[in-house]
LOROZA-930229 format. One line per 2 residues: number of its first residue (from 1); their letters; for each residue y, z, x of C-alpha. Coordinates in steps of 0.5 Angstrom, whole numbers, plus 500, padded with zeros to 3 digits. Each point is the difference from the previous one (the first is absolute). Example, Ala and Ser with C-alpha at 12.3 -4.5 7.8 and 13.67 -1.06 7.14 Angstrom:
REM residues 2
1> as> 491,516,525 | 507,498,502
END
This chain:
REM residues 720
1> xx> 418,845,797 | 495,497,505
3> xx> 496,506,503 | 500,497,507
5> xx> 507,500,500 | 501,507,498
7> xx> 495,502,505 | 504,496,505
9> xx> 507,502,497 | 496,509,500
11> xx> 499,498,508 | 505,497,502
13> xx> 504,506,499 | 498,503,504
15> xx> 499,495,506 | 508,497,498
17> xx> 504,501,506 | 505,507,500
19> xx> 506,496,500 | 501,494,495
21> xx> 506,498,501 | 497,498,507
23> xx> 495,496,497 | 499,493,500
25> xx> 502,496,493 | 493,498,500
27> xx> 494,505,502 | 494,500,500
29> xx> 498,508,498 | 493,500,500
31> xx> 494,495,502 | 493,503,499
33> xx> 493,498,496 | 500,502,493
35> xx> 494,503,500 | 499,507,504
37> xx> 493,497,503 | 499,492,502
39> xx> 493,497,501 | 499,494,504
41> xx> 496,493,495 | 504,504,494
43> xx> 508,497,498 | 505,506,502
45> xx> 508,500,497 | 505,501,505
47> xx> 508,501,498 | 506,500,502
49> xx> 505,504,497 | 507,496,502
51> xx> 507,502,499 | 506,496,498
53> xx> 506,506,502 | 506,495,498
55> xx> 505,500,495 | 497,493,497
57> xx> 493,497,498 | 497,497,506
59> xx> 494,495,501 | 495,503,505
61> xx> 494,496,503 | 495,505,503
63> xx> 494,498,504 | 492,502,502
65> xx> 498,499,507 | 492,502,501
67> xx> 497,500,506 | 494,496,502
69> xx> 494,503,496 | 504,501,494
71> xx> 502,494,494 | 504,500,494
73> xx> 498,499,494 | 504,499,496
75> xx> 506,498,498 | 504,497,506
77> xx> 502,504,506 | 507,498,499
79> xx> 503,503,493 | 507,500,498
81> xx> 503,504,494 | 507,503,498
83> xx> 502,507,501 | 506,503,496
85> xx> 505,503,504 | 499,508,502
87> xx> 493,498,497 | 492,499,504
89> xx> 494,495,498 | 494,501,503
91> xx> 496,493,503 | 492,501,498
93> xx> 494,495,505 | 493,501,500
95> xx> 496,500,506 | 494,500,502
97> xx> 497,501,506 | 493,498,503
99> xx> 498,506,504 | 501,508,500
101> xx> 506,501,506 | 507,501,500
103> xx> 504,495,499 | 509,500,500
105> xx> 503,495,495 | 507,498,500
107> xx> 505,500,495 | 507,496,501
109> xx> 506,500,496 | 507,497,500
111> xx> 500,502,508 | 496,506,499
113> xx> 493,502,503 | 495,505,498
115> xx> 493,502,503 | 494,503,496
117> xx> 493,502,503 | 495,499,495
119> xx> 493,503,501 | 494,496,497
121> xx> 494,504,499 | 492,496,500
123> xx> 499,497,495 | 497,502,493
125> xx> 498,495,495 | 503,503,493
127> xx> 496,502,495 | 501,503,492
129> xx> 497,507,499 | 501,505,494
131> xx> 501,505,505 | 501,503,507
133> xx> 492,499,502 | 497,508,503
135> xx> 502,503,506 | 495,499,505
137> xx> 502,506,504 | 498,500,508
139> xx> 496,506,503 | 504,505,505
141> xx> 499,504,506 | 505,506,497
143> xx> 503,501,495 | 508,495,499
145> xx> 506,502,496 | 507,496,499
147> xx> 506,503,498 | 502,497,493
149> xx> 508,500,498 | 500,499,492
151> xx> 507,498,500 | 499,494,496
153> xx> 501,500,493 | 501,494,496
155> xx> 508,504,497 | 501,501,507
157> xx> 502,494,504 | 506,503,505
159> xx> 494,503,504 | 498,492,502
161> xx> 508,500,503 | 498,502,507
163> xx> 494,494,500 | 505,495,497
165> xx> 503,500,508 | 493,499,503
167> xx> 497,495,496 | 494,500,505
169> xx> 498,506,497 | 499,498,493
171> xx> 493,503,497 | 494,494,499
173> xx> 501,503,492 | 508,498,501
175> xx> 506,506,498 | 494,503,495
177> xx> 500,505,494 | 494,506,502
179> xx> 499,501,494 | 497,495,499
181> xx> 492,502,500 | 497,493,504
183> xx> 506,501,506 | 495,506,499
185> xx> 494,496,500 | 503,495,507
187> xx> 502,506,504 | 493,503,499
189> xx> 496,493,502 | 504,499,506
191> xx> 500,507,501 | 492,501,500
193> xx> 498,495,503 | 504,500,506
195> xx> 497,508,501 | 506,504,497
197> xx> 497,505,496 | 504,504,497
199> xx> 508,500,498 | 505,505,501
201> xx> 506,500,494 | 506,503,501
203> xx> 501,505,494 | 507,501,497
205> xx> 502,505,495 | 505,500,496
207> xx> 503,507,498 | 497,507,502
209> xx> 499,506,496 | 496,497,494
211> xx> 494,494,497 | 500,495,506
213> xx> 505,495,499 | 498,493,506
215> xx> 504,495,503 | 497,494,502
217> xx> 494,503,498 | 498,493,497
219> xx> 495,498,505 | 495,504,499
221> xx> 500,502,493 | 502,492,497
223> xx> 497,496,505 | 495,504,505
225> xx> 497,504,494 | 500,495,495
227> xx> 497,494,505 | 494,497,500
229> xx> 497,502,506 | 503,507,502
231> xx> 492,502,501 | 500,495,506
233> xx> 504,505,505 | 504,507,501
235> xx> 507,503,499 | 503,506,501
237> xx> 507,502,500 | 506,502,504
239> xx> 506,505,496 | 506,497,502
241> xx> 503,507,500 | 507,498,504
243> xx> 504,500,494 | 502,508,500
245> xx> 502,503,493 | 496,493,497
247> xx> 493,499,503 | 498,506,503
249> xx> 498,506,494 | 505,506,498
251> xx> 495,506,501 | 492,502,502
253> xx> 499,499,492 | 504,493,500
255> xx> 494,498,504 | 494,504,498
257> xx> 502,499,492 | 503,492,500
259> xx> 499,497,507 | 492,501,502
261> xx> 497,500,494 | 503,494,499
263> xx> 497,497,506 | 494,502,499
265> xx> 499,498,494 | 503,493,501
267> xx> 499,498,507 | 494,505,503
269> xx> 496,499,495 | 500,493,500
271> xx> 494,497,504 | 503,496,503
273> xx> 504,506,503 | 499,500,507
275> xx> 496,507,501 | 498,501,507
277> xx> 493,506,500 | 502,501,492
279> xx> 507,502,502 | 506,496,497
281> xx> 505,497,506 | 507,502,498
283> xx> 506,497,505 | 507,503,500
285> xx> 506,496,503 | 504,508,501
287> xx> 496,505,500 | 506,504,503
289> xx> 504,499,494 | 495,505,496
291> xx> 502,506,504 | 506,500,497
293> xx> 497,497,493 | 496,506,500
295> xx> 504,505,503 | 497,501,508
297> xx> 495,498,504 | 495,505,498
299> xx> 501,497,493 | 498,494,501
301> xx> 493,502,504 | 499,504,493
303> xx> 501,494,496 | 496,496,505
305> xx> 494,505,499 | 502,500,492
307> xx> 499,493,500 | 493,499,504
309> xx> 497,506,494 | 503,495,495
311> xx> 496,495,503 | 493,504,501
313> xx> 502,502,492 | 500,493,498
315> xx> 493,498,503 | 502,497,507
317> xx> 499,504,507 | 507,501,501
319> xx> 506,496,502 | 502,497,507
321> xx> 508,500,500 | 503,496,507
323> xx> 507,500,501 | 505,495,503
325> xx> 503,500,506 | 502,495,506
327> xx> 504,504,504 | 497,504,507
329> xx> 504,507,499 | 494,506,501
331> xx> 504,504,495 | 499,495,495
333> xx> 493,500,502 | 500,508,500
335> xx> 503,500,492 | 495,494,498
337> xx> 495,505,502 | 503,507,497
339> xx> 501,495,493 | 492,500,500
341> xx> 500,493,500 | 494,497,503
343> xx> 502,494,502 | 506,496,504
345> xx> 501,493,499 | 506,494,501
347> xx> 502,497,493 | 503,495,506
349> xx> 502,500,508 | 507,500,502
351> xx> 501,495,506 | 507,500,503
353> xx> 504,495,503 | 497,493,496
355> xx> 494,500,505 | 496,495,502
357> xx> 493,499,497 | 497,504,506
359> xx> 505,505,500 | 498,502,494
361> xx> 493,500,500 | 501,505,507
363> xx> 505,504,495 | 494,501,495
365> xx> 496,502,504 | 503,505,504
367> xx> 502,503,494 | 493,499,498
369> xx> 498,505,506 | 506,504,500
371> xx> 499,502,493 | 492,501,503
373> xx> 502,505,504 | 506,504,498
375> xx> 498,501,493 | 495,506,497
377> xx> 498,496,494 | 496,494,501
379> xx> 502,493,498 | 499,494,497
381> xx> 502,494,503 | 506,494,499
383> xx> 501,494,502 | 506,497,498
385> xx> 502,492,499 | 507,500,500
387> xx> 507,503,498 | 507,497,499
389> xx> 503,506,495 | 502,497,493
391> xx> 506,498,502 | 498,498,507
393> xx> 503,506,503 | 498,503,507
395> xx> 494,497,504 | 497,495,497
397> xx> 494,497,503 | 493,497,498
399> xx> 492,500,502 | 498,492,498
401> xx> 492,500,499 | 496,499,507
403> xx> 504,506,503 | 500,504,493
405> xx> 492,498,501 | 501,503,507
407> xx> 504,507,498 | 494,501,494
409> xx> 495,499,506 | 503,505,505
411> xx> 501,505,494 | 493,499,497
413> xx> 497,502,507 | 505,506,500
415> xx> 497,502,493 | 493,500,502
417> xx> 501,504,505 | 502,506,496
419> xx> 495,506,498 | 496,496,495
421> xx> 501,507,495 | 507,497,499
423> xx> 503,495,495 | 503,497,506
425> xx> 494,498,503 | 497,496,493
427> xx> 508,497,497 | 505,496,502
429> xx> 507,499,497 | 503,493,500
431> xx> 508,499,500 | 501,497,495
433> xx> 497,496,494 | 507,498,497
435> xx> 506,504,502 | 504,492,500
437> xx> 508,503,500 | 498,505,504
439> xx> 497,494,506 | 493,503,501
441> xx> 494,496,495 | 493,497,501
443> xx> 499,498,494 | 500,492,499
445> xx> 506,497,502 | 504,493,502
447> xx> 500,501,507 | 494,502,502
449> xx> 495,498,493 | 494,505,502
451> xx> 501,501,507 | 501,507,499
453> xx> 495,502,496 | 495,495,504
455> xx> 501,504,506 | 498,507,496
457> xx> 494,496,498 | 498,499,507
459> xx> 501,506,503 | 497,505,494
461> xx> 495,496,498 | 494,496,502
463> xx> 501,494,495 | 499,493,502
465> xx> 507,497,502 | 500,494,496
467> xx> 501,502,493 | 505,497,495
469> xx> 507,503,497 | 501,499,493
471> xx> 508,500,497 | 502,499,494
473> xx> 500,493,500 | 494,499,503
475> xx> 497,501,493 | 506,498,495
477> xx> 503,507,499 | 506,503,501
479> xx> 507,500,500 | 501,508,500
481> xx> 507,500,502 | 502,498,492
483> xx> 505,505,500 | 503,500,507
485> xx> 501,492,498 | 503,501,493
487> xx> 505,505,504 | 502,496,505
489> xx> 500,494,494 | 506,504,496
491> xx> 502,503,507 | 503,492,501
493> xx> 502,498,494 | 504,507,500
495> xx> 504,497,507 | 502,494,497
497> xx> 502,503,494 | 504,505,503
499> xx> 503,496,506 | 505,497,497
501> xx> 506,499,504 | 506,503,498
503> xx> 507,505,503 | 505,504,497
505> xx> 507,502,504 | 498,505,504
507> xx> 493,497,503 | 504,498,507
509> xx> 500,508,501 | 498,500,507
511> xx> 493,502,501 | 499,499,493
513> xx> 492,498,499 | 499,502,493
515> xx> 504,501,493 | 498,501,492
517> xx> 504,502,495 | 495,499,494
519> xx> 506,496,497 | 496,494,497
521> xx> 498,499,493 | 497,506,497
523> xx> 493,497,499 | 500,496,507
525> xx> 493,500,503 | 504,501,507
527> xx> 505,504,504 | 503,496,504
529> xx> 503,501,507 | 508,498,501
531> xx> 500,500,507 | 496,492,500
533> xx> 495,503,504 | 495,498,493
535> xx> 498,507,501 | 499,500,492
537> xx> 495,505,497 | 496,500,493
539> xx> 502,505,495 | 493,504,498
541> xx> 499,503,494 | 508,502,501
543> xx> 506,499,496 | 508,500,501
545> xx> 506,504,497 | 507,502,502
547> xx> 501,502,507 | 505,502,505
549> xx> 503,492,501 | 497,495,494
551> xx> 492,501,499 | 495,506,503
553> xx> 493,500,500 | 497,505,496
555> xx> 495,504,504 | 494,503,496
557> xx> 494,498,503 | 501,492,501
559> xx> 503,497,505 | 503,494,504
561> xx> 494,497,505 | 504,496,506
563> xx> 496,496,504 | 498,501,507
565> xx> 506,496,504 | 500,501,508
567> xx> 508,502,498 | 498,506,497
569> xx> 497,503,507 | 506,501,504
571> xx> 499,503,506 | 505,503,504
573> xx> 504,503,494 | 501,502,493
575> xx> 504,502,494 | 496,500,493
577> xx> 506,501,494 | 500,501,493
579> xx> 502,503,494 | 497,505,495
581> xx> 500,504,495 | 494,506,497
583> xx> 501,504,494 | 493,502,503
585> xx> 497,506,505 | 494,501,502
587> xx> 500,494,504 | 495,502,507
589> xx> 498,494,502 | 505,493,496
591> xx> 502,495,504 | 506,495,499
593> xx> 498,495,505 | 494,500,504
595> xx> 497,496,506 | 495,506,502
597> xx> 493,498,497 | 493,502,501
599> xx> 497,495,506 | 506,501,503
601> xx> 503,507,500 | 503,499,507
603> xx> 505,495,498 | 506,498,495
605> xx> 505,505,497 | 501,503,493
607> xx> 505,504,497 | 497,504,494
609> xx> 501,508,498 | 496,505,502
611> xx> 501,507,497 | 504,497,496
613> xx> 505,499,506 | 502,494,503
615> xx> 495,496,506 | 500,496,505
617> xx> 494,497,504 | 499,495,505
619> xx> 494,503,504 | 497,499,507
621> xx> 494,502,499 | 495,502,493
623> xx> 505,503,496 | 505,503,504
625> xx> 507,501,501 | 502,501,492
627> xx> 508,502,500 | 502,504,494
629> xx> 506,503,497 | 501,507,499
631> xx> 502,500,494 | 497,496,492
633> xx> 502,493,498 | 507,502,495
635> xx> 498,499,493 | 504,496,495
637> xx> 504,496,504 | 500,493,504
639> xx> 498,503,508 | 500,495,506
641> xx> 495,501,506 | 499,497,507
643> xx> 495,501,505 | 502,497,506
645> xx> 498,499,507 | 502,498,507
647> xx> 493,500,504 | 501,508,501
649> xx> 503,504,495 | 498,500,493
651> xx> 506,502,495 | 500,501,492
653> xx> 506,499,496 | 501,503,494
655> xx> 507,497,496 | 503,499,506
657> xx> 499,506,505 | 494,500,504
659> xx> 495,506,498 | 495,500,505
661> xx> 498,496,508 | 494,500,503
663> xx> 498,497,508 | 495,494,500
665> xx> 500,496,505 | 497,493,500
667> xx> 500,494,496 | 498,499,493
669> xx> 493,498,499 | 499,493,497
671> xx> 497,500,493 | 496,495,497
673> xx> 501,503,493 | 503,499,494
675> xx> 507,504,498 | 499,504,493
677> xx> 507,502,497 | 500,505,495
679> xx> 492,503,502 | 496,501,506
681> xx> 496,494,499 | 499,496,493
683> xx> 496,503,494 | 501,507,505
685> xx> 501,508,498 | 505,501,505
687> xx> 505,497,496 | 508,501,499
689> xx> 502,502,495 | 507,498,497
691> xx> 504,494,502 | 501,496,506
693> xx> 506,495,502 | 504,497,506
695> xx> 494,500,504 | 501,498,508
697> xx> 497,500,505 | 504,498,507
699> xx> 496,498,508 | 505,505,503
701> xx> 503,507,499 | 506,500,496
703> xx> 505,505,502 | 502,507,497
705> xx> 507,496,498 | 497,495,497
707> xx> 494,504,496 | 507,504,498
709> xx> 503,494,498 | 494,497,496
711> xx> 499,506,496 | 507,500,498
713> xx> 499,493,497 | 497,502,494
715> xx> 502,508,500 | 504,498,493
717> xx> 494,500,497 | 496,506,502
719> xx> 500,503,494 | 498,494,495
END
């Protein structure tokens, strides 16, 4: 499979129309450069990923139109090729253009048009070195931080899912894998030598209670750590303990005896660790939760006052502890203060009502004063870039480089003038390096390259403005999104695998999206979909048997992956159905069908067991509106199980009878994810265990009747 076709395909499903029924037999899903960054004098592919939504082959012509400025270079700027039916090809130029700027390019094919904006970057003559050359970093007047989000593993591509719809963003390093010590080496040259002194990490633990467990902890430990030039400038971190029962610490002696001597051992220790007259910083996202973690507001000031001794203990002067918060609420304020923190920062600023660039900019800078004035503690300023949410929920809105230039300007100033005793006077913090699915990120993309970076250079630093910008493929290094390719590669070839068209008596059933019966051959690859909506799904480390009609699948950590469709993201109503029997209790947290992933916990559904107990979710925000039955799944015994919903009311059905409702007003929310059956996610612990069969999914409510009706279609067999 070609790669970039696989990239293109892992786009397009995100840029795909919601409706495919609706789209035209030839479409062009996404037309975009092919490298996350263009410069000008050097040759650059763009690609055109097209469609064929028909019921036959069909040969397609597609072709380039370039704007004065930019030439083809090869091959033709008319290409022709066959596109099977229910299938996409992806149509490949490479262009060139004589100077930096912006330049539209225009793609055509048999009656379609596409436009894409290529920004080319100054040229830079390409040169072959061994490694990254030295960070050169530039003086500053005061102390810049940028908040990090380590979210970027190698093993985790769903995290991208929100970028894929915004193929602006695309980071200068492509869908890359953290873990990877030289993306270490590039942030901190681009970093260091555009006077961002420091990194900000979030912090993730994994379990409360015992020896520190991490997740996304692979920025730090296999790529910052390990890098080559993580001497050339700071980190610190941020506990991200908003995870309550996971995140956070299960007592006083959970954080004196696991949590802080691992800190200062492999963190505050380190001399690359920011430390501000001899004391460590620690940032907290919510030091609110610790109250009830240790038990009391006095507690948590004791705690504070523990680990400040700890730290002295340890060799350092103490230990600086601020804590976020971004709202305006004096009582919050008045808590922060109570807790014994000694700082207040903003992880981000929230901006309703999709702002414009200078609304946003005022916004911040009243909170800036606001904060100034109501709160007891001292701050230390944010700025922020951006903000779309990860699923482009509420207010979305962005700062481009010179307003964003002017905004760190403003609150520079504001800075300077607090008392010189306090850290605010002497640190700025920067909103953020690489938050890319949540839509604020200054690191080095492609819409605007360097510009963002080039604007905190200007304003922290009294560098030379001409300088050049080294990306990877200015000196012959790179790809680091190997991982992210080979996924979206096997990705591809799984759709084509499993979009095979076929129908069952029954497949017309009105509103009837999707319908796996797991009745192919026993070693089949695929489960396929018996609408003819070509919603198959490959079998992953699963297996078949006897089920309630033909064949079930056998669920003990395995599943089926079903491609992400626009079909599966109904919107206005839902009924998810199945069949299932367990010999197994204990089953917390185990999902038959699943569409609510981490990167996009705001939308799909799931029908799974928690408790032991049947339950139904389509949330409306974070993992809410869980709609469970009153009582465990039986044992021993086929059990047929709805979820339906009418855009109001949630209902669950258990062999026929409704068992629990739930009012949730509003449409369901679109889903770029796969659909797991069997498990949360492929390769994930929260499996069900047992079998599954007779899986449906509707884009309306079925009624009581006809669930009452349908659980009797097979209620012969319920004990076999």
């Amino acid at each position: 499979m070609d790669v970039t076709r696989a990239l293109m395909t892992s786009l397009t499903l995100c840029l795909v129309a919601t409706a495919v029924a609706a789209a035209p037999e030839i479409e062009i899903r996404s037309f975009l450069p092919v490298p996350p960054i263009c410069r000008a004098g050097r040759p650059a592919a763009v690609a055109a990923l097209v469609a064929n939504n028909g019921e036959t082959s069909r040969k397609v012509t597609a072709r380039l139109i370039v704007p004065d400025g930019v030439r083809i270079v090869k091959p033709s700027a008319q290409l022709r090729g066959t596109i099977e039916d229910a299938w996409e090809r992806t149509f490949t130029w490479t262009v060139e253009a004589r100077h930096p700027g912006d330049y539209t390019l225009h793609c055509e094919a048999e009656g379609q048009r596409a436009s894409v904006t290529v920004r080319f970057e100054q040229a830079v003559p390409i040169r072959r070195l061994p490694y990254i050359p030295e960070p050169r970093p530039v003086t500053t007047d005061m102390l810049v931080g940028a908040h990090h989000c380590p979210l970027w593993e190698a093993d985790k591509p769903f995290m991208w899912t929100n970028v894929l719809k915004h193929p602006e963003r695309t980071p200068a390093l492509g869908f890359y894998a953290q873990e990877n010590p030289e993306v270490s080496d590039w942030e901190t040259k681009w970093a260091a030598e555009h006077g961002i002194n420091f990194f900000v990490y979030c912090w993730y633990r994994d379990g409360q209670g015992g020896p520190v467990k991490q997740r996304f902890g692979s920025a730090i430990h296999d790529g910052l750590l390990k890098s080559r030039y993580a001497d050339r400038m700071k980190f610190t971190i941020m506990w991200e303990n908003q995870a309550r029962g996971l995140a956070g610490v299960s007592d006083e002696r959970d954080l004196m005896e696991n949590l802080l001597p691992f800190w200062i051992e492999n963190y505050f220790k380190h001399p690359s660790y920011l430390k501000v007259d001899g004391k460590p910083l620690l940032f907290i996202y919510r030091p609110e939760f610790l109250v009830d973690d240790l038990g009391g507001i006095a507690n948590v000031r004791k705690a504070f006052g523990l680990m400040r001794e700890a730290c002295k203990k340890a060799g350092f002067d103490g230990l600086w502890l601020l804590g976020e918060y971004r709202g305006l609420d004096p009582r919050h304020f008045k808590l922060m203060q109570d807790l014994g923190l000694d700082y207040t920062f903003a992880y981000c600023w929230y901006v309703p009502n999709n702002p414009t660039p200078e609304q946003s900019i005022a916004a911040q800078m009243d909170y800036i004063r606001k904060t100034q004035e109501l709160s007891p503690i001292p701050q230390v300023i944010t700025v922020s870039q951006a903000w779309s949410g990860w699923s482009d929920e509420g207010t979305i809105w962005k700062i481009p480089p010179p307003p964003f230039e002017t905004l760190m300007r403003k609150a520079r100033d504001f800075a300077r003038g607090l008392p010189a005793d306090q850290l605010g006077s002497r640190m700025m913090l920067l909103d953020n390096w690489n938050e890319w699915g949540e839509g604020h990120y200054i690191a080095p993309y492609r819409e605007f390259g360097f510009g963002y970076l080039d604007a905190v250079r200007r304003v922290f630093s009294h560098a030379p403005e001409p300088h050049v910008d080294l990306i990877p493929e200015d000196i012959g290094m790179g790809p680091y999104d190997t991982a992210y390719r080979q996924r979206a590669a096997a990705d591809a070839a799984m759709r084509r695998t499993c979009s095979r068209k076929v129908a069952k008596p029954g497949y017309d059933d009105p509103g009837l999206v999707a319908w796996w019966t797991f009745d192919e051959a026993d070693d089949a690859p695929v489960a396929l979909d018996y609408t003819g909506h070509r919603l198959g799904g490959l079998v992953r480390m699963a297996r078949r048997a006897r089920g309630v009609d033909g064949k079930a699948l056998v669920c003990d950590g395995g599943c089926v992956a079903v491609p992400a469709n626009p079909l599966l993201s109904v919107r206005d109503a839902l009924t998810l159905e199945c069949w299932v029997k367990t010999d197994r209790r204990g089953q917390s947290n185990n999902w038959m069908i699943n569409r609510v992933l981490q990167g996009g916990v705001t939308t799909g559904y799931r029908l799974g067991l928690v408790d032991d107990k049947p339950c139904f979710q389509v949330p409306l925000t974070e993992w809410s509106h869980h709609l469970t039955g009153p009582d465990p799944l039986p044992l021993g015994r086929w059990v047929h199980i709805v979820g339906a919903f009418d855009g109001k009311t949630m209902r669950l059905y258990v062999d026929g009878r409704e068992v629990a409702t739930m009012e949730r007003a509003g449409p369901i929310q679109p889903s770029e994810m796969r659909l797991h059956l069997g498990n949360y996610e492929e390769g994930h612990r929260a499996f069900f265990t047992g079998l599954l069969d007779e899986v449906r999914i509707y884009r309306r409510a079925l009624s009581a009747e006809e669930v009452a009706a349908r659980s009797r279609v097979h209620s012969t067999r319920g004990g076999s």
